[in-house]
Structure formats: structure tokens, C-alpha cells
C-alpha positions, 0 to 999 in steps of 0.5 A: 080078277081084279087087283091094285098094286100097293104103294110103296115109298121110299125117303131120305134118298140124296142124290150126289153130283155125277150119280147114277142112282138105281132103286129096284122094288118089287110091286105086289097085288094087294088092296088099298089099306096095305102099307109097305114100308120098304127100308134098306142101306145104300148099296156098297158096290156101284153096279151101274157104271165103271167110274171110281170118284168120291164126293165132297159135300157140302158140310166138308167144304165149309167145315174143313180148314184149307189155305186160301180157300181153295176147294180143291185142296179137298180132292186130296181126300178122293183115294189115289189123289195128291196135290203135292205135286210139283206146280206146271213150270209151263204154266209159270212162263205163260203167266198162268197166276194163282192157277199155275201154282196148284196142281191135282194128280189122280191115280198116277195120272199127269196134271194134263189129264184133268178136266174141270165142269162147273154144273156140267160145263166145260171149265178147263183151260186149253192154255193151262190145262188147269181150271178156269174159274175158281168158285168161292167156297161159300157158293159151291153145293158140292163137288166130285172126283171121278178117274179110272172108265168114266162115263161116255157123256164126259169123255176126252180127260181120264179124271173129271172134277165136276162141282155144283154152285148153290142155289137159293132157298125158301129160308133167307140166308146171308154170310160175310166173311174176312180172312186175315194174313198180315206179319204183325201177327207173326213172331219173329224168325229166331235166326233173324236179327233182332233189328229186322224186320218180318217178310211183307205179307198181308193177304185180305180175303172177303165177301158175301153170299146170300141166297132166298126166294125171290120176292118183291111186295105185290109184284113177285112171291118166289117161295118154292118156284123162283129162287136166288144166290148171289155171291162176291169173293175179294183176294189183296195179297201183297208179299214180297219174293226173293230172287238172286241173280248174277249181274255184271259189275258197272266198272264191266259195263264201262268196259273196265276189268282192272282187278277183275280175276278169273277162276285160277285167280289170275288177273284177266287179260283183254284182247282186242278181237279186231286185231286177231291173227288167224291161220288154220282156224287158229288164234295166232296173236292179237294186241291187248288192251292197256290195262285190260280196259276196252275204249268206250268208243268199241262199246255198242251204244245199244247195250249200254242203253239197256245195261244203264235203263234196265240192268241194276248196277253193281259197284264191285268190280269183281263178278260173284255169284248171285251178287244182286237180290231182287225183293220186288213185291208180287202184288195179286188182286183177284174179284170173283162174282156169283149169281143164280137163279132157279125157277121150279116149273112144276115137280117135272121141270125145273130150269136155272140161270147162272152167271159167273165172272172172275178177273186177276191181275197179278205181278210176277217178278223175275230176278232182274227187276223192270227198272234198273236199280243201283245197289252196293255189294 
């Protein structure tokens, strides 16, 4: 007996970044004029791996406000996910930048566990176990979050960030953007004088992305095989960051503790340790110093070089707790650049070329300043 299958068709099917997609249909005998028009909801269990993850698409990534245009920030969506977490204080040391300062917690799981891909690639940071490019927002499609039995192609980490960057399209399409942070537009704290004046802040966030099918006149015509994306992403932030710290007095440095008290508010008494007597590993005398004030000829010259070149200065001569301020700026500048390309072989093959760059310079200040500074208290 003779006999065709039918055709059966199936449309509106989205496959996700990271997804196993499974469709079962069943072929039946019949002739060339049956249609059969299969129609179903996606399933609301995943049989075909292990892996918990939620994706974020695209609508939601431009739609949703975050604070500083971190797309990460969205994986608090993914059940089980924080951000809220306290930052890497090793990644601090190391001076891990904007970097450090973000942190992704999956199912109870330590920031260490985390892995980042971009397109499927490694982009995790053996220094920082943080990520090491950042994509703008405006160049990413997609991104997912994925813990608990992950599949066998990702191994090493148990949580797996994988995000995909654009691609171009047959429609041109272009965006500019500026985001603006500056105290000019802030109001006044309340507790605050009515003189002072607002924490320097600015922070400017730009750029662009556009995106279409290549095309130059009589050379080239892109539409459905060769596409672009290109896209470039500027940070300028300038703010300044307060930090107490405790410094000795000058007329300390000078070797000079007249007035200078300890803890039970007694004048403090200087001793020569030249001079010490000691018996049975034990102080037995040693000779004051007059006036408790120790000769400029017993002080290495070596310190005082770096107490006077890189210690600020304080002209009280009484030690107080957090008695100098620093208020050096933490300047950050950040330029990250995008670029694709997506050439459609056939309906079978398609290939893409995608390059990425990314370059931060960023002064982080501790509480002693690079140069000293002369300051009351």
C-alpha cells in the first residue's frame, strides 16, 4: 500500500539562550490535501535536563530601571538569587574596580561559585572570580541564570551566568543615549549647613549602538545573509570618598610629647631605651628624657623623610582618634566597545565574528592620601 505523511507545522517557537528545546509530534498516513495544524502550550516542566535558571530577555533588560547599567542587577529576578550581598573584600585589595563592588549569591551558594560566558565563552576572572567584560545594556539580546545540576558542557562552577550580545538586522536601527548623575540636581541634605555645599558627584554614562545589513552600493547587499552591530559605552565618574584616619601630631614626629597624656590622663613620660637596666628580663631603670622630649639626633632620618614627604600633618599635639579626614576623589573612567558580524550561509549554517573590548582606570584612595597634607585639627 501506498501512503504519505502529512505535514504538520509548527510556529511562534522562541528558543532561549542555554535551552534545550524538545517538540514530540506524531506522523500519521494520510494524502497530499490534509492539513494538520498542531497547537499546544509550552510544557511546565523541564524534562530534558536537571538545571534550574530563569531568563531574562530582552524587553526586561531595556525596560526595567537598574543603577548604573548593570545587567546584572536583574539576575535578583532568578528565585533563590541576591545581590545584596556584602562586596569581595579580597577583590577590593587587589584593586578589582567597578567589579569588586558587585556581588551574585545563588542558592545559598558563595560568590566564588559563579561563572560567566558571553556567547558561550569563558568570561570569568581567575583574579576576581567576578566577570571580566561587562557588556552594555544596549548590545546584549538576552541573558540566563542557571544553578543547581547544570549540564555536562558548562562544568566547573555550580551557577552559570551565559548572556548573548545582539546581532544585526534587515531593518537599520540606531540609539544614543546619555545618562546624567551631578549634585546640581540634588537638594540639600537637612542636617547639613545652610553654607555647605553638596558630596561631589557627577557621573556621565553615553554612547550608541546600531545595527542593519551590511551594504555598500554595487559592492555588497547584506539583506538576510551578512548583518552588523556596533556599539561603544563611555562611564566619567567623579565623586569624592570620606575616610578618617589616625595620624600622629607633628610636634610627635619632631620627637616633642609635652602635653601629650595617656589614657588615665597623665602626662606621658619618655625614656631613654638606650639607657635601660635590665636583670632577669626585667626593666630595672633608664634615664628620662627632659621635658619628655626626645633629641632630634636619636630620630632615624628615614622616617622623618616619609612621616614629612607622605604623612599629612596634624598641628595638635594631642593624639585623637580619627584626627585626619581624607576627602580624595575616586575618579573612574571606563570605554567599552562592541562589534559584530553575522553572515547566513544558508538556512543550515550560519557563523558570526564578535569582538569585544573593555578598559578601566579607576583611583581608589586609602585614608592616608598619596601626598602629604598639611591640615588643622
Amino acid at each position: 500500500m501506498d501512503g504519505e505523511f502529512t505535514s504538520q507545522q509548527r510556529s511562534g517557537i522562541e528558543l532561549q539562550v542555554a535551552q534545550t528545546a524538545r517538540f514530540d509530534v506524531t506522523l500519521q498516513v494520510g494524502n497530499v490535501t490534509e492539513v494538520v495544524d498542531v497547537q499546544g502550550a509550552a510544557p511546565l516542566i523541564e524534562t530534558d535536563n536537571t538545571s534550574l535558571g530563569t531568563v531574562i530577555e530582552n524587553k526586561r533588560i531595556i525596560d526595567l530601571p537598574l543603577n548604573g547599567r548593570n545587567y546584572l542587577q536583574l539576575a535578583a529576578l532568578t528565585p533563590g538569587a541576591t545581590t545584596a550581598a556584602p562586596a569581595s573584600f579580597v577583590m577590593g585589595l587587589r584593586q578589582g574596580g567597578t567589579r569588586s563592588l558587585f556581588t551574585l549569591t545563588v542558592s545559598g551558594q558563595r560568590i566564588l561559585f559563579d561563572r560567566y560566558l558571553r556567547d558561550g565563552l569563558e568570561n570569568t576572572s581567575p583574579n576576581w572570580q567576578s566577570y571580566i567584560f561587562l557588556p552594555s545594556l544596549d548590545a546584549l539580546h538576552e541573558f540566563k541564570v542557571e544553578s543547581g545540576t547544570t549540564p555536562a558542557e558548562y562544568g566547573k562552577n555550580a551557577t552559570q551566568i551565559n548572556v548573548t550580545i545582539k546581532s544585526g538586522t534587515n531593518d537599520l536601527h540606531g540609539t544614543a543615549w546619555e545618562f546624567v548623575r551631578n549634585p546640581y540636581f540634588d537638594a540639600r541634605n537637612f542636617h547639613n549647613a545652610k553654607p555647605a555645599r553638596q558630596t561631589p558627584f557627577q557621573r556621565n554614562q553615553f554612547g550608541f549602538t546600531i545595527g542593519g545589513p551590511m551594504y555598500i552600493p554595487k559592492v555588497i547587499n547584506g539583506r538576510n545573509k551578512l548583518f552588523f552591530m556596533v556599539n561603544y559605552e563611555g562611564l566619567r565618574e567623579r565623586k569624592a570618598l570620606v575616610q578618617p584616619a589616625t595620624v600622629p601630631p607633628s610636634a610627635w614626629v619632631a620627637g616633642d610629647f609635652t602635653g601629650a597624656r595617656d589614657n588615665a590622663g597623665q602626662p606621658v613620660v619618655i625614656r631613654d631605651v638606650a639607657t635601660r637596666v635590665i636583670a632577669n628580663n626585667t626593666v630595672q631603670s633608664s634615664v628620662l628624657f627632659p621635658n619628655a622630649t626626645i633629641p632630634a639626633s636619636r630620630l632615624q632620618p628615614i622616617s622623618q623623610r616619609y612621616v614629612r614627604e607622605w604623612m599629612p600633618q596634624v598641628t595638635a599635639n594631642t593624639l585623637v582618634a580619627n584626627n585626619f579626614v581624607n576627602t580624595e576623589g575616586r575618579p573612574t573612567d571606563n570605554n567599552q566597545q562592541n562589534a559584530r558580524f553575522d553572515w547566513v550561509q544558508n538556512s543550515n549554517s550560519t557563523m558570526f565574528f564578535r569582538y569585544s573590548h573593555a578598559g578601566e582606570t579607576q583611583y581608589n584612595p586609602i585614608q592616608i592620601p598619596r601626598h602629604g597634607t598639611n591640615v588643622d585639627v
